[in-house]
C-alpha positions in Angstrom: 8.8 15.3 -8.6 8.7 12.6 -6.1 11.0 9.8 -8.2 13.5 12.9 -8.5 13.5 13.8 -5.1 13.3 10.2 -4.1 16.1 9.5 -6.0 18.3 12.8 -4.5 17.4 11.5 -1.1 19.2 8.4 -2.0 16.3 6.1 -1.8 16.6 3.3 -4.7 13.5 1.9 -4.7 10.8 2.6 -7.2 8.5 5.4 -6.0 5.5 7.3 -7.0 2.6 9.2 -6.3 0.9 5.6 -6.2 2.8 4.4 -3.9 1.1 7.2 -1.3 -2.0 6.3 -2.1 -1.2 2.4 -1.6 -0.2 3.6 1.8 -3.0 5.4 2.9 -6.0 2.7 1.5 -3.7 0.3 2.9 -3.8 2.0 6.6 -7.2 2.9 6.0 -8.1 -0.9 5.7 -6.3 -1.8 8.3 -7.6 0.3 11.0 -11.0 -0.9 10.4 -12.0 1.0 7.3 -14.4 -0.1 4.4 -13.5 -0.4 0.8 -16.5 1.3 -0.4 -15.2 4.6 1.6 -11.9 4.0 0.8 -13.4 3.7 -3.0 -15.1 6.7 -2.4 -11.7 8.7 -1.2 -10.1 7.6 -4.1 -12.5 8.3 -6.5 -12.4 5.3 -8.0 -15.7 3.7 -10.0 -14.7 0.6 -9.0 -14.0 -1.2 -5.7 -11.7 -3.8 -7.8 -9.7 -0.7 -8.6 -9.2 -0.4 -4.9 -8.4 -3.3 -4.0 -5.6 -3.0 -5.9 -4.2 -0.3 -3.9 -4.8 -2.8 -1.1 -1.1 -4.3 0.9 -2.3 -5.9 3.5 -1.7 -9.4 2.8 1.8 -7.8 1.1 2.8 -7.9 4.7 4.7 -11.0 6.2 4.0 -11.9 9.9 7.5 -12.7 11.9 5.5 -16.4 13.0 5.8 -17.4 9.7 9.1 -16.5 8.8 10.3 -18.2 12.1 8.9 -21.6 10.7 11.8 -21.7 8.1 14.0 -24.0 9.9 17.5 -24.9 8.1 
């Protein structure tokens, strides 16, 4: 349901369930929260599992872009 509405709203990128719950153990993490509770939310039996829900490090700061000099 989502990759067809995704794809009727015009949106071309690959999209999925997983991608929500990437979101929200991403935010989670990022506003201070703990992998185990965020393994515990997502009912996963592994922390590993997790952590690959995990985009924090995904993210590129604007510093670093800024050191590409041409």
């Amino acid at each position: 349901m989502i990759r067809r509405r995704a794809t009727e709203a015009g949106i071309r990128t690959q999209i999925g369930n997983h991608s929500f719950r990437a979101t929200g153990i991403t935010k989670y993490l990022r506003n201070s929260g703990k992998l185990e509770v965020a393994q515990q939310m997502a009912n996963h039996k592994s922390a590993r599992t997790t952590g690959l829900y995990d985009r924090r490090t995904d993210q590129v700061s604007l510093d670093e872009v800024e050191r590409i000099v041409i």
